[in-house]
N, C-alpha and C positions, 0 to 999 in steps of 0.2 A: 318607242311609238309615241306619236304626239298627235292628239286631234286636235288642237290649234280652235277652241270654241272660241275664245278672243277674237280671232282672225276673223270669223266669219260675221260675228254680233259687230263687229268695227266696221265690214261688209255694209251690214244695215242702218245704219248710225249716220255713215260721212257723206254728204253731197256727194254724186256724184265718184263715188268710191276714192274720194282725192283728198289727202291731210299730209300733214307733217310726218320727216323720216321719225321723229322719236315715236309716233304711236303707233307707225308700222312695226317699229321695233320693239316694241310694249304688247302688241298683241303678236307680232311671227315669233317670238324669242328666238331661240338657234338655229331655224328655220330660215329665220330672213335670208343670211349667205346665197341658201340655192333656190329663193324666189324674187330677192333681189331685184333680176333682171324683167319682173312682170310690172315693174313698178318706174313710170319716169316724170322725170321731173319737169314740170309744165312753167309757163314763164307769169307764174302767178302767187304774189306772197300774199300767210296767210295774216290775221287782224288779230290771230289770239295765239297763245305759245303755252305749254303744259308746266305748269309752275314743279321744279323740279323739288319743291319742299312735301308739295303732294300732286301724286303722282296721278290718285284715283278719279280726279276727276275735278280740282281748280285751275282755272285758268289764268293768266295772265294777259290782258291786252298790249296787243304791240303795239309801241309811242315811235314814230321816226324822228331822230333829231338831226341839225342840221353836221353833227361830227358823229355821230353814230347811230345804231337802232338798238332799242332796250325792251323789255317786258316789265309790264309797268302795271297793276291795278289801278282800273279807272278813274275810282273815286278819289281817294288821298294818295295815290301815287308813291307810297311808302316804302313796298317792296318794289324790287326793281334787280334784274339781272342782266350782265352783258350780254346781246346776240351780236353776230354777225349774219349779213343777207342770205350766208348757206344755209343759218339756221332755222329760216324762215321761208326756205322754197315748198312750195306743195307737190306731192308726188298721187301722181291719179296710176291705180289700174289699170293696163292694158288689155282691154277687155277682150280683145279679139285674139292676143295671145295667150290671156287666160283661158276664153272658152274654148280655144282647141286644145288643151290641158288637160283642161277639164274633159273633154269627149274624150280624146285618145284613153282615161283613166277608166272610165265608164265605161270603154266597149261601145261608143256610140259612132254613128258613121257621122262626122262633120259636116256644120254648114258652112257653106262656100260665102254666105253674104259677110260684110264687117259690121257687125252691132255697133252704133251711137254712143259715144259714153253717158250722156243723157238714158238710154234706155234703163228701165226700172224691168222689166222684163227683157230675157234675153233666151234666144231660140240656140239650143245645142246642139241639134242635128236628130238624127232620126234612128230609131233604135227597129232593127229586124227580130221579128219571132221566128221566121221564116220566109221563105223566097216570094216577096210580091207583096211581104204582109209589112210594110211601112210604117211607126208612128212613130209623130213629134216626143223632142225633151224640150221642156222652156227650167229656164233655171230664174225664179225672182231673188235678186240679191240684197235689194234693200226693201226699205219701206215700213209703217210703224202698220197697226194692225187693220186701221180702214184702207190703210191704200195697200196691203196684202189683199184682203176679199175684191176689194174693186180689182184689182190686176188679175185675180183669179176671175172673177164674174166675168171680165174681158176678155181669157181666152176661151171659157168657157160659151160664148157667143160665137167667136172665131172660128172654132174647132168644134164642128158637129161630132164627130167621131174619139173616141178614145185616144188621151195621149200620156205625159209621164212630166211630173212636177217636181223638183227642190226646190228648197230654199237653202237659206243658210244655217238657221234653224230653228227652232220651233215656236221663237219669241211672240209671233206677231201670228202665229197661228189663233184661229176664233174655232167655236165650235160650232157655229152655222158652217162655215164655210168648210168644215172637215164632212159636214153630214151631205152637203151638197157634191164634194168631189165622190165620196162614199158609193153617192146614188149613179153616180155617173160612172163607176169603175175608174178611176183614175187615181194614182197613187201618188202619194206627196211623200217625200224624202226629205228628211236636211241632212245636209250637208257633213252638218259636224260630226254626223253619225256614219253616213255612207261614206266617208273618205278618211283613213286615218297617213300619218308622214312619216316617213320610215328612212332611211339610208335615202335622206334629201331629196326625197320624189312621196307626191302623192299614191295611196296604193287603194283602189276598192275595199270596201269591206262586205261581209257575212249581210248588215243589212242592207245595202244595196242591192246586192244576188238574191237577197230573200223578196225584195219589191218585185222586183223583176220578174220572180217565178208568180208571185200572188198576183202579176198583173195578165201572167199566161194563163194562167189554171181559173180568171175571173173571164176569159175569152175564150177558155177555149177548156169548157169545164170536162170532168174525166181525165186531163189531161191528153185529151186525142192532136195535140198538135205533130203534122207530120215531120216527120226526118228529112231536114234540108239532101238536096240530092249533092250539094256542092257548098261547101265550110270552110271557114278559116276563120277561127275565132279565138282569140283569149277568155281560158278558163281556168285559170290559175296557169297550171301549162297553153300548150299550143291545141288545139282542136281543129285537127284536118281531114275533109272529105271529099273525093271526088270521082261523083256517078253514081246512081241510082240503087248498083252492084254492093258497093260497101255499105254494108250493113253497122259495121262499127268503125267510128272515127280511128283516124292514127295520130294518136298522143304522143305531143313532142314536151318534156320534162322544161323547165327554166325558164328564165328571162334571153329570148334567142333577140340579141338585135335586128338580126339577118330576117327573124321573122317578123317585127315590125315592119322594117323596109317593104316587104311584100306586100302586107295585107294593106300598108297605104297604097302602094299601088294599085294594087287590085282595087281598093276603092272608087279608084278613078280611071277606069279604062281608056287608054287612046290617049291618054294627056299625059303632055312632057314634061317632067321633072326635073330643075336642075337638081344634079347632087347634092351642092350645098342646100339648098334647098330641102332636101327632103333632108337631111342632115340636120337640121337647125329644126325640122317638123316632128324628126320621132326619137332622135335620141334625147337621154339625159343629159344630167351635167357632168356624171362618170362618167358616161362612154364619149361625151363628146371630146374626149381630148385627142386631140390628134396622135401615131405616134408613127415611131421607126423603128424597125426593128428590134421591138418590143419596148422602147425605153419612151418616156415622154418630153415632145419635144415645146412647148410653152408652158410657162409658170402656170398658178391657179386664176389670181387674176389677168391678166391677157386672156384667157381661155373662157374668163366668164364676158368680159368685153367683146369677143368675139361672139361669144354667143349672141349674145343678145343683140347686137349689130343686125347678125343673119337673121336671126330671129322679126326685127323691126324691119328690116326689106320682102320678105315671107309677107306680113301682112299688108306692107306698102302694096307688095303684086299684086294681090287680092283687090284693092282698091284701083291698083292702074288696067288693071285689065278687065274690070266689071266699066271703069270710062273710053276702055279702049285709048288709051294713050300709048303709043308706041314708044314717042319719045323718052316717057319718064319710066316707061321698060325697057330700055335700051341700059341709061343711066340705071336700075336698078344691078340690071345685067353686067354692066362693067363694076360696079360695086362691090357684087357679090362674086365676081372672076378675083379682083384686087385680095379681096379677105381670104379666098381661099388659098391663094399667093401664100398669102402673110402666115397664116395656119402651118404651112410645107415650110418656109422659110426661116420658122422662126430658130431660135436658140436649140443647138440638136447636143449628141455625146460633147461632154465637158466643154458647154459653155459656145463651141466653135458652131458659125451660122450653116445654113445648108447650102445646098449648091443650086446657082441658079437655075441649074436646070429642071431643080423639083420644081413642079406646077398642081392645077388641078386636077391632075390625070392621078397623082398618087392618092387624093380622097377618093376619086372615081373608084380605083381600082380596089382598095379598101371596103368603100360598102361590098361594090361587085362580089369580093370576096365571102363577105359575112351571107350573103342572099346566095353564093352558091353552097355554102356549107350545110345550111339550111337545107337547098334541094337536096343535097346527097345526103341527109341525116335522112330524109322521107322516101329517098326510093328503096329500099329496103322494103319497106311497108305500103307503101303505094307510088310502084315505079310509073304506073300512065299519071297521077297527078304531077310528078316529078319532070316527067317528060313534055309535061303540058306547060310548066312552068320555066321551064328553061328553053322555049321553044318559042313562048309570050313575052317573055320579059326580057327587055334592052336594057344592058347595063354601060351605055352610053353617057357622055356627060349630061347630058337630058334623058334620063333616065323613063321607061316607060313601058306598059302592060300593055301589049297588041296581040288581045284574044280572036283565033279566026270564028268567032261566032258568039253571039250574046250570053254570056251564064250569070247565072242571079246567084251570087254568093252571099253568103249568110258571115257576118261578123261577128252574133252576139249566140 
């Protein structure tokens, strides 16, 4: 288990969340591997380089000469180390693929907009008590402590109504501004305490569940909050309910993929999914390997290059389809048809290629699979939600949730 405080205090520190690989890899330690891919590399080099004689915090300024680039102290120029131009790219956060990360980790329903890498505030979607009962997460990721309370005092303007705060962590916290969210019911988290890393994936922790209740039991005092009539939520296991009738949820044990796949859908009613897509949206970096017949068929890297490919087209769409560009959704579209090729294609049993006739039909059929396992684990125990869900959900290459009638499902 690793909470990665590093990571998040580096969060607050770097312009615009964007430095040098060695300090990502100074604050992610073993970590970096399976977050790697939230990080690219911009066509921006940086002016100072981490003097590798100390590590904690002297710098070196970059000199360009006319045969090479060096790190050089400014003044007398005395030490001096060889770089080359890799050594010196900056890599920025991918903010819009972190903060859906981040929400899927949370239990929060995602926002559809792309945040700014400029933004110092950033909106994570919107967390349910219950059906109708809506409020905002903003997460501040940077900022030293005056421009914490100013970006607190700013949503605090914004948002008449109760909503739910992180940061990264408690650096840049003041005690005006704790007595002020106080007053307001509103609870502030960081980070480094709400989320710890575990088998290469972020995982909630104890005090984030405990915000969470103290923000219901502060709304909704006696705890009288009603019993959603219709659930699907991660609670450690699965938490499923559906109709007024079930009195007590049917708890599904594990980490179900098949159950992710769902409750994004259901997030999003009526809206089509490609697979890869939603593939590249809720699996990890274990389950995304593709396989056959139980054996896996691309290396680790290729399979993290894939990812993160699908991954960057995911947020591309978000963007081409908030400008309504057809065009550059067309091209996203034949992109991510291509990759998913390459996925079925690649290196299968001892080394020999696949056959051309795998396509994207064998991912298709794969999620399909994991999403019907899931229903037949839940009709046992509630065969009409079972029935409702395999009745709704197209497991088409555009995958998608076509409920006959509006239900207000509860996610958290």
């Amino acid at each position: 288990m690793i909470c990665l405080t590093s990571f998040w205090r580096l969060l607050e520190t770097v312009p615009n969340r964007t430095t040098l690989m060695p300090m990502w890899h100074q604050a992610l330690e073993n970590a970096l591997p399976a977050l790697r891919h939230y990080l690219h590399p911009i066509d921006e080099y940086a002016r100072y380089y981490p003097n590798p004689n100390y590590p904690s915090g002297i710098w070196l300024m970059v000199v360009h000469y006319p045969d090479d680039t060096v790190g050089a102290i400014s003044e007398d120029r005395e030490v001096r180390i060889p770089l080359e131009l890799d050594d010196i790219v900056c890599y920025r956060l991918h903010l819009g693929l972190f903060r859906d990360m981040l929400a899927k980790t949370l239990g929060i329903v995602p926002a559809t907009d792309q945040p700014k890498k400029s933004d110092r505030v950033i909106r994570l979607g919107h967390y349910q008590l219950a059906p109708g009962e809506e409020y905002p997460v903003y997460a501040v990721l940077d900022g030293g402590t005056n421009d914490f309370h100013q970006d607190v005092m700013q949503l605090l303007l914004k948002n008449k109504n109760p909503f739910l705060l992180v940061s990264g962590t408690r650096t840049a916290w003041h005690d005006t501004t704790l007595e002020i969210l106080q007053e307001r019911r509103i609870p502030l988290v960081p980070l480094c305490e709400a989320l710890e890393f575990r088998d290469d994936q972020f995982i909630a922790t104890d005090v984030w569940y405990g915000a969470v209740e103290e923000f219901r039991q502060a709304l909704h005092p006696g705890n009288m909050v009603a019993v959603p009539d219709y659930e699907f939520a991660r609670r450690g296991g699965w938490s499923l309910r559906f109709g007024r009738e079930n009195k007590e949820p049917t708890v599904l044990p594990g980490d179900l993929l098949g159950a992710f796949y769902i409750q994004r859908l259901l997030m999003f009613p009526h809206k089509e999914i490609h697979v890869t897509i939603l593939l590249a949206e809720v699996a990890g970096d274990d389950q995304l390997r593709v396989t056959m017949d139980g054996q896996e068929v691309i290396d680790q890297q290729a399979r993290q290059d894939y990812k993160q490919r699908l991954e960057e087209l995911a947020a591309d769409r978000y963007e081409a389809e908030s400008n309504e560009d057809e065009s550059w959704l067309e091209r996203i579209d034949r992109e991510t048809d291509q990759i998913a090729d390459m996925l079925i294609k690649s290196t299968g049993l001892g080394g020999k290629t696949r056959k051309m006739g795998d396509n994207v039909q064998n991912i298709r059929r794969r999620v399909a699979k994991t999403i019907k396992e899931v229903i037949e684990k839940n009709n046992e125990n509630d065969p009409q939600l079972a029935r409702h869900l395999t009745n709704s959900i197209h497991t088409n290459i555009d995958m998608c949730y076509r409920p006959d009638r509006d239900i207000a499902w509860v996610f958290n």
